[in-house]
C-alpha positions as CSV (number, residue, x, y, z in Angstrom):
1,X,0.0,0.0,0.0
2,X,3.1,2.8,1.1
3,X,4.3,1.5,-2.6
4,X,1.2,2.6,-4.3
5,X,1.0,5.9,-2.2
6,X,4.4,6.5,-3.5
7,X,4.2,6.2,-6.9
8,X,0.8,8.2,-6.8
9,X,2.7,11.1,-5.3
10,X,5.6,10.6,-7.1
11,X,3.6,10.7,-10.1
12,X,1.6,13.8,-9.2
13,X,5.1,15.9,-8.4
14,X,6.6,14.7,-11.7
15,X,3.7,16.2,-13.8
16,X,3.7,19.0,-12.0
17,X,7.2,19.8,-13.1
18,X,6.3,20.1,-16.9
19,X,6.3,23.3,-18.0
20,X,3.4,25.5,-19.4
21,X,5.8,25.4,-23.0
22,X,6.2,21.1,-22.6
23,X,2.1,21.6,-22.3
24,X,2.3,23.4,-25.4
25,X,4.1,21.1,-27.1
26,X,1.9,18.2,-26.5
27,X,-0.8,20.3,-27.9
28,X,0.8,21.8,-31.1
29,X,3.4,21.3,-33.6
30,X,5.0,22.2,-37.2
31,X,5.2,18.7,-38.9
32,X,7.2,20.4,-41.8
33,X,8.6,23.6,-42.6
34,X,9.5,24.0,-46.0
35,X,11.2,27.3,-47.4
36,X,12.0,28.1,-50.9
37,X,14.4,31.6,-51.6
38,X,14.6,32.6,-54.8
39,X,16.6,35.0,-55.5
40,X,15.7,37.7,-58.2
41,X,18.2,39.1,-61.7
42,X,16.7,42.5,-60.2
43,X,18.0,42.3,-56.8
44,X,14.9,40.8,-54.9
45,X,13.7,38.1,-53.0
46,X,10.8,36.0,-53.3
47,X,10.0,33.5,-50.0
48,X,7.9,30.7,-50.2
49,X,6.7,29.1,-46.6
50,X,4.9,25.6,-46.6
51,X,4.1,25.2,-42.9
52,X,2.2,21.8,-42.2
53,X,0.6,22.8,-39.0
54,X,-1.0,20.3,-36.4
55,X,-3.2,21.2,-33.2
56,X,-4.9,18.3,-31.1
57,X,-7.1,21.4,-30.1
58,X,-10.5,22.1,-31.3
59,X,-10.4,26.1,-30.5
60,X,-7.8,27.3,-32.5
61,X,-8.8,30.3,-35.0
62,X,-5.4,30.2,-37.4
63,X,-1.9,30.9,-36.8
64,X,0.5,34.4,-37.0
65,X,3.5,34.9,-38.4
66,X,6.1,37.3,-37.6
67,X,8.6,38.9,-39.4
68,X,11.0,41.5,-38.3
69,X,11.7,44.3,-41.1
70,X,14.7,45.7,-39.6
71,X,18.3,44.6,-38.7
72,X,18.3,45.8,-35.0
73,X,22.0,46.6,-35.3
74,X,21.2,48.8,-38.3
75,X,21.8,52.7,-38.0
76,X,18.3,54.9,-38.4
77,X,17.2,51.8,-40.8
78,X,20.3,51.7,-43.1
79,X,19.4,48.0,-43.0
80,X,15.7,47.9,-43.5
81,X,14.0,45.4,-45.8
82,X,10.4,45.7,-46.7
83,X,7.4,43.0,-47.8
84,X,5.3,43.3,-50.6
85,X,3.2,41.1,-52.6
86,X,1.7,39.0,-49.7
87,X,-0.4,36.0,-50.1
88,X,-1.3,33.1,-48.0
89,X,-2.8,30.2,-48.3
90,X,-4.6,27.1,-46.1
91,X,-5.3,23.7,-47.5
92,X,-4.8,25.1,-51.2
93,X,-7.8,28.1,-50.9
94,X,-6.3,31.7,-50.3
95,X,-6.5,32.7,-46.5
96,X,-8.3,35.7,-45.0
97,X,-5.5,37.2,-42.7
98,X,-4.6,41.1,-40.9
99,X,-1.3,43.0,-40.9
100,X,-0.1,44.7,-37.7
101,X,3.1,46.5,-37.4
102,X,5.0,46.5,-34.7
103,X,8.7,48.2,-33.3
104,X,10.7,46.0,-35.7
105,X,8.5,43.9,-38.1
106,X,5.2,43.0,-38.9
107,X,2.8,40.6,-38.0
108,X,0.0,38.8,-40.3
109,X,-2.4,37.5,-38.1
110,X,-3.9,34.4,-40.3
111,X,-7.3,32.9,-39.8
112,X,-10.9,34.2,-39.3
113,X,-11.8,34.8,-35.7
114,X,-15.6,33.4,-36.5
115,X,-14.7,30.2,-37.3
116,X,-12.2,27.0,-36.6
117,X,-9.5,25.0,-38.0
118,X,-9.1,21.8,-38.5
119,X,-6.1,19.8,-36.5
120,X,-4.3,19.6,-39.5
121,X,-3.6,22.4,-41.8
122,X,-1.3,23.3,-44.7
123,X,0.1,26.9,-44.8
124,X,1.3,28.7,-47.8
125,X,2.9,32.1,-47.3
126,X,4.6,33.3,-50.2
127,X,6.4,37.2,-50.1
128,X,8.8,39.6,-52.2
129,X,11.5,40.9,-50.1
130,X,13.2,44.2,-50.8
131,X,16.7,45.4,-50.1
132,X,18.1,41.9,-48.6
133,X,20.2,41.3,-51.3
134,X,23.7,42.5,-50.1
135,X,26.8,43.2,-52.6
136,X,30.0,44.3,-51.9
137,X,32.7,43.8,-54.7
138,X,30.9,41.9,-57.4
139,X,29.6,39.2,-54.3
140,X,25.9,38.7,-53.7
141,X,25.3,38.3,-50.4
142,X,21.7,36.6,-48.3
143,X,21.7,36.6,-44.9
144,X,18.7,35.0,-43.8
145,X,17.0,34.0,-40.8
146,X,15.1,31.0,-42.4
147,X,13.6,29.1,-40.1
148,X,12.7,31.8,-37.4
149,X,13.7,31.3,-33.4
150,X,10.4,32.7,-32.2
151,X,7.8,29.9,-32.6
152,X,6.4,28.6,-29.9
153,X,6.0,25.1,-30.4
154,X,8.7,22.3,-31.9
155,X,9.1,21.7,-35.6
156,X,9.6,18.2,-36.8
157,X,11.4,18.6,-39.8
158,X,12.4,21.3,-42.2
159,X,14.2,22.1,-45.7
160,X,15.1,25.4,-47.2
161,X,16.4,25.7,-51.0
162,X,17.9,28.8,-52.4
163,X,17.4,28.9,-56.2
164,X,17.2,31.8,-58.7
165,X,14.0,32.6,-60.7
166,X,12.7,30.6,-63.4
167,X,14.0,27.1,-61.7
168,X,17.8,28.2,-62.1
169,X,19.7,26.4,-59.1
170,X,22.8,27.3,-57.7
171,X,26.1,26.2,-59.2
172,X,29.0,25.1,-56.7
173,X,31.2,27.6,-58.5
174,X,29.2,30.4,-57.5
175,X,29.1,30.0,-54.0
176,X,32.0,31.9,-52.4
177,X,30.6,31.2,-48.4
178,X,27.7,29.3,-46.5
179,X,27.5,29.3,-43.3
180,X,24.6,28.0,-41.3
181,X,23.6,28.2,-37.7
182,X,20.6,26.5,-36.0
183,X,19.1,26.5,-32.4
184,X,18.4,29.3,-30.0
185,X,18.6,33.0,-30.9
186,X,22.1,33.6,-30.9
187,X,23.7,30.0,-31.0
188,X,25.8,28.2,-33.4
189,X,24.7,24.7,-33.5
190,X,24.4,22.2,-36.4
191,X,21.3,20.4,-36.9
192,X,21.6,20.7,-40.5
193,X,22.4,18.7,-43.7
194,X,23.8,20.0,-46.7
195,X,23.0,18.5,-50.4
196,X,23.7,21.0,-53.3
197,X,23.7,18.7,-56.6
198,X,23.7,19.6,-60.1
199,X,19.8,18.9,-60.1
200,X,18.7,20.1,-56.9
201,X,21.1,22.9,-56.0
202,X,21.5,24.2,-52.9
203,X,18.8,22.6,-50.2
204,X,19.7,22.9,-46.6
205,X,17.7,19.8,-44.4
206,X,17.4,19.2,-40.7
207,X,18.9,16.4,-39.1
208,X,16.6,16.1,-35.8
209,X,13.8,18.1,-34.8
210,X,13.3,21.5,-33.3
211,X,11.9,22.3,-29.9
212,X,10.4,25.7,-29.7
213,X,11.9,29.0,-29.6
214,X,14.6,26.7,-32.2
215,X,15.4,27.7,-35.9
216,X,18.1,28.3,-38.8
217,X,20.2,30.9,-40.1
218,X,22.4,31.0,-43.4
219,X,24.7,33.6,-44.5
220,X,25.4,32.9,-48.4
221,X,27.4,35.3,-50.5
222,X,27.4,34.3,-54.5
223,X,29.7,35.7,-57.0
224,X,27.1,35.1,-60.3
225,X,25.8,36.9,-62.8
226,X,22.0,35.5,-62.5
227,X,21.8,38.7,-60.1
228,X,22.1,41.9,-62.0
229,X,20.1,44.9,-61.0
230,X,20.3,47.8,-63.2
231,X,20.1,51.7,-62.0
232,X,16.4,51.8,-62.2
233,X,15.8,48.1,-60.2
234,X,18.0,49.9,-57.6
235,X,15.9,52.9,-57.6
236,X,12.9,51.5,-57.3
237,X,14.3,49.1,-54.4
238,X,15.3,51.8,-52.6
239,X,11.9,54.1,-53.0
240,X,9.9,50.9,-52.1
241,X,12.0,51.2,-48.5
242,X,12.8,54.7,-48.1
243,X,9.3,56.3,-49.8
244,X,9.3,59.1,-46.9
245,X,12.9,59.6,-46.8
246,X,13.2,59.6,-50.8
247,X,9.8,62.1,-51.2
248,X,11.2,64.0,-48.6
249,X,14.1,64.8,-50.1
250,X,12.5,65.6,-53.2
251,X,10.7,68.3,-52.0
252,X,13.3,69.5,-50.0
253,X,15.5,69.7,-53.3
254,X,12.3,71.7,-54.9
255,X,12.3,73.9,-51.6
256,X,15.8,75.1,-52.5
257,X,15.8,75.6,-56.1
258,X,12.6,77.2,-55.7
259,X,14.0,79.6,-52.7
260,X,17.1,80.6,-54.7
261,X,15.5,81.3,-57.8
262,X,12.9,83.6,-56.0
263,X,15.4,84.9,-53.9
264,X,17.4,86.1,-56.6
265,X,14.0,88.0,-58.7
266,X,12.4,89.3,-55.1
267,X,14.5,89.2,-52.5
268,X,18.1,90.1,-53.2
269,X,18.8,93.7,-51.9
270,X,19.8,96.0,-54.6
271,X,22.0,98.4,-51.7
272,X,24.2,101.0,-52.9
273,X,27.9,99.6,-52.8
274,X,29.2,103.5,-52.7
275,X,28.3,104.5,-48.8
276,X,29.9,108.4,-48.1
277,X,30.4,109.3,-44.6
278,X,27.5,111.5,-42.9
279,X,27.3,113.6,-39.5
280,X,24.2,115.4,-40.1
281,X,20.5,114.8,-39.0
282,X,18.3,113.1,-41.8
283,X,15.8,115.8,-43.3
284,X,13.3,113.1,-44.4
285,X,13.0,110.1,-41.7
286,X,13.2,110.2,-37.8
287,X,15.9,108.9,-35.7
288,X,12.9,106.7,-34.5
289,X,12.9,105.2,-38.3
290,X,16.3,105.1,-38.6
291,X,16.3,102.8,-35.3
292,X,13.6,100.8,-36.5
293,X,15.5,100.1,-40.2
294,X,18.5,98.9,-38.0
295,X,16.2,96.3,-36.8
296,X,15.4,98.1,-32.9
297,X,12.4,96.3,-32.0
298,X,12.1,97.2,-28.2
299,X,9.1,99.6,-27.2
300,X,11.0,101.4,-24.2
301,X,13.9,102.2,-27.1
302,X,12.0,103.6,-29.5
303,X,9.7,105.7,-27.4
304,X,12.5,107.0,-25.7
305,X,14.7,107.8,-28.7
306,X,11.0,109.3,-29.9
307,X,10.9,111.6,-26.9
308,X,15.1,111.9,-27.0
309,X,13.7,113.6,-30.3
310,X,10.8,116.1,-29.3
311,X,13.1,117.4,-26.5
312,X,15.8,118.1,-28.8
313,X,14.1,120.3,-31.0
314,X,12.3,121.9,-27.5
315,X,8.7,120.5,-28.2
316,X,8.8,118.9,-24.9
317,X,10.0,120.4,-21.8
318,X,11.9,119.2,-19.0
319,X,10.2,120.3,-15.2
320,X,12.1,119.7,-12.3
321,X,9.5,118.0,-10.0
322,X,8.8,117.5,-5.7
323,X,7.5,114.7,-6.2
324,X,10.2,112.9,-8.6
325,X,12.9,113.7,-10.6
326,X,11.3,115.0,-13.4
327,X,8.6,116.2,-15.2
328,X,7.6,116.5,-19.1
329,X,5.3,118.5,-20.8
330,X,4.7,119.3,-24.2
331,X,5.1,122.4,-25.6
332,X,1.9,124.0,-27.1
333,X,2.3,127.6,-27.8
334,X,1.4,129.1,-30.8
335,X,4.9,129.7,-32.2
336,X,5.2,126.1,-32.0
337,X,5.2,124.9,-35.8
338,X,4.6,121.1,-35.7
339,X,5.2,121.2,-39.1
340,X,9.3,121.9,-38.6
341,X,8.6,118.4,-36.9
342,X,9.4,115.1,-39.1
343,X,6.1,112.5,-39.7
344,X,6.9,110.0,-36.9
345,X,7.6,113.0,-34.2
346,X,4.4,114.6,-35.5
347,X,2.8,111.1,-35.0
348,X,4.1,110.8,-31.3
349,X,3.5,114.1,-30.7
350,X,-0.4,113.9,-31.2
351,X,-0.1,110.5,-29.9
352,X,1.0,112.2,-26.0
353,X,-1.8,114.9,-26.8
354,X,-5.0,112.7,-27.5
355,X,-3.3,110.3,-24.2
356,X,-3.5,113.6,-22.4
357,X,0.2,114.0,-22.0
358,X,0.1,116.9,-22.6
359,X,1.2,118.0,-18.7
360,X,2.8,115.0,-16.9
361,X,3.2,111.2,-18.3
362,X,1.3,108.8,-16.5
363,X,3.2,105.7,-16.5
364,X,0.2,103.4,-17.7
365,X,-1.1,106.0,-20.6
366,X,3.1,106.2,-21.5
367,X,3.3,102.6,-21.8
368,X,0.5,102.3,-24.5
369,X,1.7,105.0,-26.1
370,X,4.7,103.3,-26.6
371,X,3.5,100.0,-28.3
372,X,1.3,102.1,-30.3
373,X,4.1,103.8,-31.5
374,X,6.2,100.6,-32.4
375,X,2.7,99.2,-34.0
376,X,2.9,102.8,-36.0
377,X,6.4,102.5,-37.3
378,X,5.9,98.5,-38.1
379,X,3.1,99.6,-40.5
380,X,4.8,102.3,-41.8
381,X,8.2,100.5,-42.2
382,X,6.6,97.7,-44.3
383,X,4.6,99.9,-46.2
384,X,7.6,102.1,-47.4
385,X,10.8,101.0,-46.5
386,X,10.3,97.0,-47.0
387,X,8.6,94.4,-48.9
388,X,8.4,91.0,-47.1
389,X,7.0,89.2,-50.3
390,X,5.3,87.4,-48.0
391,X,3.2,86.1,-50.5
392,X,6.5,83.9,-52.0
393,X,6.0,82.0,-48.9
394,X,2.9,80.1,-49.5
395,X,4.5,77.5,-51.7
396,X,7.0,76.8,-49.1
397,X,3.8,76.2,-46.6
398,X,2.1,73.8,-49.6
399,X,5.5,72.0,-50.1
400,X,5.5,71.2,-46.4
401,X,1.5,70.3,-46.1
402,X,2.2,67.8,-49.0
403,X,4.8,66.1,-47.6
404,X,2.8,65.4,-44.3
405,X,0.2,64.5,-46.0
406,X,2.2,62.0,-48.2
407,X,3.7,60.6,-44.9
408,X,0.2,60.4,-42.9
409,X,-1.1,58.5,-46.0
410,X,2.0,56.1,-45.9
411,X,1.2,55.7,-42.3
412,X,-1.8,54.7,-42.5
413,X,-1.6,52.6,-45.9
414,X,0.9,50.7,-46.0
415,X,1.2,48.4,-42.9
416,X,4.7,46.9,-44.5
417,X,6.0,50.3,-43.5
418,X,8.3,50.1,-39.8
419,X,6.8,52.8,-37.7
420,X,9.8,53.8,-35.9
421,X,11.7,54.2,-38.7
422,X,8.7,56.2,-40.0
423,X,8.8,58.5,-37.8
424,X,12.7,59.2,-37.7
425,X,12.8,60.1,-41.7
426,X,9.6,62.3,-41.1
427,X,11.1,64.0,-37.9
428,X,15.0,64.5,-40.2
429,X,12.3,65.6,-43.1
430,X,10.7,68.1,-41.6
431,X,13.7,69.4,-39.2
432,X,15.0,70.5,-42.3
433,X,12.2,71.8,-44.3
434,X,11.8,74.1,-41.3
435,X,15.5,75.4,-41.7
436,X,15.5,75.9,-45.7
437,X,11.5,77.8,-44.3
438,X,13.4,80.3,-41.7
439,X,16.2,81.2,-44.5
440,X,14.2,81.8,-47.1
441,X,11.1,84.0,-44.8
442,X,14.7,85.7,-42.9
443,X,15.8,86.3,-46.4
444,X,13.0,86.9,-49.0
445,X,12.3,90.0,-47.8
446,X,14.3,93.0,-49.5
447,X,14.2,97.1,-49.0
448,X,12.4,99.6,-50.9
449,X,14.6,102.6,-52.6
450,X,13.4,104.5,-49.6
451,X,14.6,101.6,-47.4
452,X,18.4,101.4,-49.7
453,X,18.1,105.5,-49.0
454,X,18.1,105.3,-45.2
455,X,20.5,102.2,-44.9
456,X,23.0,103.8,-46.5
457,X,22.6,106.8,-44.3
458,X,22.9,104.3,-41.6
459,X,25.9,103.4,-42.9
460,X,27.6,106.5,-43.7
461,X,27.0,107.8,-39.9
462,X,28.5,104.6,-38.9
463,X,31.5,104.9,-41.0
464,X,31.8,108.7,-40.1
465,X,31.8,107.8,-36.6
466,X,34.8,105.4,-36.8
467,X,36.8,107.4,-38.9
468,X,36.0,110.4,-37.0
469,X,39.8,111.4,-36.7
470,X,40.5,111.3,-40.3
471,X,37.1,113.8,-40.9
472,X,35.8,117.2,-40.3
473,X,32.7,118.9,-39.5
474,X,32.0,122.5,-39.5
475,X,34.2,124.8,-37.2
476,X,31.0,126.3,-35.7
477,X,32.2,130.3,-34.1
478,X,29.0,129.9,-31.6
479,X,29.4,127.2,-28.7
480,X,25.8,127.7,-28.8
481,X,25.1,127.1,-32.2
482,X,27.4,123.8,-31.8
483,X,25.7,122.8,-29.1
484,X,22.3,122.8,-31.3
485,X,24.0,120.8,-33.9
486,X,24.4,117.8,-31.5
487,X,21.0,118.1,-29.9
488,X,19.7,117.0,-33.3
489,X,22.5,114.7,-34.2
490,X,22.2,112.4,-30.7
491,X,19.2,111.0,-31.1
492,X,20.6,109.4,-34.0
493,X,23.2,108.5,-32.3
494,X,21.2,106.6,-29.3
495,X,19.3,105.2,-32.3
496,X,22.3,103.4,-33.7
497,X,24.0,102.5,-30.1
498,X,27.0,104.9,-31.1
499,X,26.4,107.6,-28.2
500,X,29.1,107.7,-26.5
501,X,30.9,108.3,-29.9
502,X,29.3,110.9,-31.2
503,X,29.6,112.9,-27.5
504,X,33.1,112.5,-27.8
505,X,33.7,113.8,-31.2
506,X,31.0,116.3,-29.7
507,X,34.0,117.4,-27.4
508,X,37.1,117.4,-29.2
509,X,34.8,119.8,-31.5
510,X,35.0,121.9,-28.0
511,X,38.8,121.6,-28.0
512,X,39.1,121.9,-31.5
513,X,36.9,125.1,-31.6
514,X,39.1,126.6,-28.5
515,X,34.8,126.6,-26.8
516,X,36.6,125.1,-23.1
517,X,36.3,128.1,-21.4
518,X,34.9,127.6,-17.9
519,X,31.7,129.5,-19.1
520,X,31.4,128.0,-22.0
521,X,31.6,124.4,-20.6
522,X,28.8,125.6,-18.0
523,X,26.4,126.2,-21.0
524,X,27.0,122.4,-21.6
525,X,26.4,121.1,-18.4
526,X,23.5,123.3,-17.9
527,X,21.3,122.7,-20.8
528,X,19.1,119.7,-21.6
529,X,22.1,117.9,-23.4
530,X,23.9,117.0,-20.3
531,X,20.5,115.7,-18.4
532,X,19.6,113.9,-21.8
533,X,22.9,112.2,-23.1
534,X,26.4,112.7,-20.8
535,X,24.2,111.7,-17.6
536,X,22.1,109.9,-19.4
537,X,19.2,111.3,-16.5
538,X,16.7,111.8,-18.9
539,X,16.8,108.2,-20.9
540,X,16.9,106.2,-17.3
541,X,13.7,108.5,-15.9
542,X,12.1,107.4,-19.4
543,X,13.0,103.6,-19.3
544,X,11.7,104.0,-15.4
545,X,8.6,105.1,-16.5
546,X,8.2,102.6,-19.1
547,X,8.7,99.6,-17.2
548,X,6.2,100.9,-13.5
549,X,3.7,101.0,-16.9
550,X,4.3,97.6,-18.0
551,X,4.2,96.2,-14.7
552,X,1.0,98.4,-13.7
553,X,-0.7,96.9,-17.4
554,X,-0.1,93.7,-16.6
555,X,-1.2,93.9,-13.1
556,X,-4.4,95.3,-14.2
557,X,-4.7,92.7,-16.9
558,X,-4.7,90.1,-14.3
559,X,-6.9,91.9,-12.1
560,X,-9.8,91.6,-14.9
561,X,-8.8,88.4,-16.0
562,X,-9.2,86.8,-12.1
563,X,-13.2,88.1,-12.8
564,X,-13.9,85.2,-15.2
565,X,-12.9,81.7,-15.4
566,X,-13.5,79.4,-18.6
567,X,-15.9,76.0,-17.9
568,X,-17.7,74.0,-20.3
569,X,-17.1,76.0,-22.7
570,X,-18.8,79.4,-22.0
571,X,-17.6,82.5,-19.3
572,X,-18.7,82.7,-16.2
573,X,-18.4,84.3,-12.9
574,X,-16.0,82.8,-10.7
575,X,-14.3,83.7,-7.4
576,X,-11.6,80.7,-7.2
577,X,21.8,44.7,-38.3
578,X,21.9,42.9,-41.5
579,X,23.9,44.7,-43.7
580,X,27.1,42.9,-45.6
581,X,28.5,40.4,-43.0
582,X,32.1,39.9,-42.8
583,X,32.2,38.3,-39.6
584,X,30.6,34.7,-38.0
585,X,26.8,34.4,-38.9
586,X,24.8,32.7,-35.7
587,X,21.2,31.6,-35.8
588,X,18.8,34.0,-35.3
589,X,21.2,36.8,-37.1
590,X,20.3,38.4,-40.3
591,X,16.7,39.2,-42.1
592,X,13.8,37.5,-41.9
593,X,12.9,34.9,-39.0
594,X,10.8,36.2,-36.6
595,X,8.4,33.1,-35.6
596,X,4.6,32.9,-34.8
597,X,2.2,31.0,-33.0
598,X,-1.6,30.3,-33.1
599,X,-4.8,32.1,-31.7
C-alpha cells in the first residue's frame, strides 16, 4: 500500500514539473517547414513558406506569423527590408488574414476569428522581399534567418532551397561562403544537412527536430551573374524602402531651387555699394525710423529715442518735479510749428496729446503710447521701406502640407512600412524643411529705394563715426550754435548705439573750436544735453517710466482676467543589423525569422 501511495505522489510531483511550454508542445506542432528563396536578376527576394501545421485542439482560429523588417543593429534603418506582394494560403484556398506592425516587423495574423481549423492544416505564405540582397565587390550576399527562433511550439522537420527565378539552381562555383547556424537565438549549433547537386542545387535539411523557440540561419554570398540589377531596379528598391525619406528629399531639393530662384528675382537687396560718410541729421526720416530700419524692435527704445527727439528740437520740456525727478510737458504755444517736426515725431507728438500727456506722463497711458508707436512704425516700415514678399511663402507652406500629407497617407496605408523608422525620416524631413522655411522667410524680404536710402545713411554715420579722426565737421564760431547741432544729431546716435561716440567727437569739437572756457563748458552742463545724453538722466527716468507702466498693465490685466474663469465652454463668474556580414553568422542573425504561434 506505502508502494502505491508513493508512486501516486511521485507521479503527481513529476507532472507537476512540466512546464506551461512542454504543455504546449503536447498540444501543437510544425510537422514540416518548408522554405524556398529565390533570389531575383533585379535584386529581390521572393520566400515561399509551406508550414504543415498540427493542433490536437478544437479552439484554434489560425496561426500568426512574424517577421522582423529591420536589422536591429542597423543605423536609423540603413538595414531595413520591406514586404510586398503577400499571399497566404490554407489547404490550397487563399487565406483571409490582418497585418499589424510592430517596433521592428510586422505581424500577419492568419485565420478568421468566427470560425475554426481543423487539427491539420497546410500553410502557404509566399512574399517579395526588398533590399536583402547585399553586394559588396561583385559578391551577392543573403543573410537569412530561415527558419525563425520565435515559434512557440517544436518543428519536426524542415528544408530550405535557395534557387534563382525561373527554376535556375545554384552552381557550386558560384558560392563563395555558407554558413549555417541552428538553435536558440544567438547559437551556433548544427542540426543541419547540406545537399547541393547539379539537379537540386542548394537545399539545406534538418537532421533532428526543433523544440520551440529553435530555428536556422544562413549567411550565403554568390559571385554570379544570375543577379544583375540595373540603375532603375536599384531605384525603385530603394523608394519601395525609403518612400518618406526619398519624397522628402525631393521636396526638399524643390524647396531650395525654388527659394534661390525667387530669392534672386524678389528678395536680393539692390544696396548702394558706394556708402559716403555722414554727420548730419536726416531731413526726411526720424531717428525713430532710422532705429527701427537697424532692426530696434524694443518699445522702451524707441519711445524713448521718440521723446530723446521732441526734447531736442524743444517740443517737450523738461520740469524739475517734488515729487520725482522729473517732469515732461509738451510744448503747445502758438509759435510752436509742428510742421518743422518730421512725420513720426508729429505722430508721437499727437499720440502724448490725445493720451492727455500733454502735462505729466502717467506711467500706464506712456506705456500704450509706446506699443502704439512701435505698431505705428511696423506699419509704416513695411509699407515704405520694406517688402516681405510674404506672398512667395505660401509655396514653401504647400510643399510642407504635401509632404505630411504624403507621410500620414503612408502611415496609415501601407502596414509593410516600420513605424519607428517612420517616424525618424519624417522627424529629419521636416527638421530640415523648417531650416530651408526660416532662411528663405529671414531672407525673401528686400528694402524699398526708400529703405536702400536710409540704410546707406545708416551706414555712412557709422562709417563717419569710426573714422572720425580722419574727418571734419563744420568749425561752428557759436558754442551755442554747436551745441544745437548735437541736440539734433544724438538721437541718431542713441538710435544706432553709437552715443558715447558721437559725444566724444562732440567734445574734441569743443577743443578743436578753443569753446573750453569755464563758461562755456557751463552752457554744456546746464542745458538739456547733459540731463539727456552725458548723464544719461533723462533716458533712465524714461525707461523707469516705461517699465512701473508695464508692470501696472499687466497687473491690471490680471486683475480683470481673475473676474472670469473658462468651464464648459462658456464665461462665467468665478471667485476661485543585417547589412554585408564579414564576420561569424549565428542563428537567429540576419533578415527574416521572426516566428509565430496560433490564436
Amino acid at each position: 500500500m506505502k508502494k502505491i501511495l508513493f508512486l501516486m505522489l511521485f507521479t503527481i510531483l513529476s507532472f507537476s514539473l512540466f512546464s506551461n511550454e512542454s504543455l504546449l508542445i503536447l498540444d501543437e506542432k510544425i510537422n514540416n517547414y518548408d522554405v524556398n528563396i529565390q533570389l531575383n536578376k533585379n535584386g529581390t527576394i521572393d520566400v515561399t513558406e509551406v508550414i504543415d501545421y498540427h493542433t490536437s485542439r478544437n479552439d484554434k482560429h489560425g496561426i500568426y506569423r512574424d517577421i522582423p523588417t529591420t536589422d536591429l543593429e542597423s543605423f536609423l534603418g540603413k538595414n531595413k527590408i520591406l514586404i510586398t506582394k503577400i499571399k497566404i494560403y490554407r489547404n490550397g484556398d487563399k487565406e483571409r488574414f490582418t497585418a499589424y506592425t510592430f517596433e521592428d516587423g510586422i505581424r500577419y495574423k492568419i485565420g478568421n476569428e468566427k470560425s475554426y481549423i481543423p487539427n491539420n492544416n497546410r500553410y502557404i505564405i509566399k512574399y517579395r522581399v526588398h533590399n536583402a540582397l547585399k553586394n559588396q565587390n561583385d559578391i551577392y550576399q543573403i543573410y537569412w534567418n530561415a527558419i525563425g527562433q520565435f515559434w512557440q511550439f517544436p518543428i519536426d522537420s524542415y528544408k530550405v532551397s535557395v534557387t534563382y527565378e525561373k527554376g535556375m539552381v545554384v552552381d557550386k562555383k558560384e558560392i563563395q561562403k555558407l554558413e549555417i547556424s541552428t538553435g536558440k537565438y544567438g547559437s551556433v549549433g548544427s542540426n543541419y544537412n547540406i545537399g547541393n547537386t547539379d539537379k537540386s542545387g542548394l537545399v539545406i535539411t534538418s537532421k533532428e527536430k526543433f523544440n520551440a523557440y529553435e530555428g536556422m540561419t544562413l549567411l550565403l554570398n554568390l559571385k554570379t551573374d544570375k543577379i544583375n540589377p540595373t540603375f532603375l531596379d536599384k531605384m525603385y528598391n530603394y523608394y519601395l524602402i525609403y518612400k518618406n525619406l526619398i519624397v522628402g528629399f525631393v521636396i526638399i531639393l524643390i524647396s531650395i531651387i525654388y527659394s534661390i530662384i525667387t530669392w534672386k528675382r524678389f528678395g536680393k537687396d539692390l544696396l548702394n555699394s558706394t556708402i559716403v560718410p555722414e554727420f548730419k541729421p536726416h531731413k526726411k526720416y526720424s531717428a525713430m525710423m532710422v532705429a527701427y530700419v537697424n532692426k530696434e524692435r524694443k518699445p522702451e527704445k524707441l519711445i524713448n529715442i521718440g521723446m530723446l527727439s521732441l526734447i531736442s528740437k524743444k517740443f517737450i520740456e523738461i520740469l524739475d518735479s517734488e515729487e520725482r525727478k522729473y517732469k515732461y510737458r509738451l510744448v503747445k504755444d502758438d509759435n510752436k510749428d509742428t510742421s518743422k517736426l518730421l512725420p513720426d515725431e508729429v505722430y508721437l507728438y499727437n499720440l502724448l496729446l490725445v493720451n492727455n500727456l500733454e502735462d505729466d506722463i502717467d506711467n500706464t497711458s506712456f506705456y500704450n503710447v509706446a506699443n502704439k508707436l512701435v505698431s505705428y512704425l511696423k506699419w509704416n516700415y513695411n509699407k515704405e521701406f520694406y517688402e516681405s514678399n510674404s506672398r512667395l511663402l505660401g509655396i514653401l507652406r504647400w510643399l510642407i502640407l504635401m509632404f505630411v500629407v504624403f507621410s500620414v497617407f503612408i502611415l496609415l496605408l501601407d502596414v509593410s512600412s516600420n513605424l519607428g523608422f517612420h517616424i525618424l525620416e519624417f522627424i529629419f524631413v521636416i527638421f530640415v524643411l523648417s531650416i530651408v522655411y526660416r532662411i528663405y522667410k529671414k531672407n525673401i524680404g528686400r528694402f524699398t529705394a526708400l529703405g536702400v536710402d536710409i540704410l546707406s545713411y545708416i551706414g555712412g554715420l557709422k562709417m563717419y563715426i569710426n573714422t572720425a579722426e580722419k574727418n571734419k565737421i563744420i568749425a561752428f564760431t557759436d558754442l551755442k550754435d554747436l551745441v544745437s547741432f548735437f541736440r539734433e544729431i544724438l538721437p541718431f546716435a542713441v538710435a544706432l548705439d553709437i552715443k558715447n561716440q558721437c559725444i566724444e567727437i562732440m567734445e574734441n569739437q569743443i577743443r578743436l573750436n578753443k569753446h573750453n572756457s569755464e563758461d562755456n563748458v557751463n552752457i554744456i552742463l546746464e542745458n538739456d544735453i547733459n540731463k539727456m545724453y552725458f548723464s544719461n538722466l533723462i533716458y533712465n527716468d524714461l525707461n523707469r517710466l516705461y517699465n512701473i507702466g508695464k508692470k501696472e498693465s499687466k497687473r491690471q490685466a490680471m486683475q480683470s482676467s481673475s473676474r472670469y474663469s473658462v468651464g464648459n465652454g462658456r464665461t462665467t463668474n468665478s471667485s476661485s543589423g543585417g547589412g554585408f556580414s564579414s564576420g561569424k553568422s549565428s542563428s537567429g542573425g540576419g533578415y527574416g525569422g521572426g516566428g509565430g504561434g496560433s490564436w
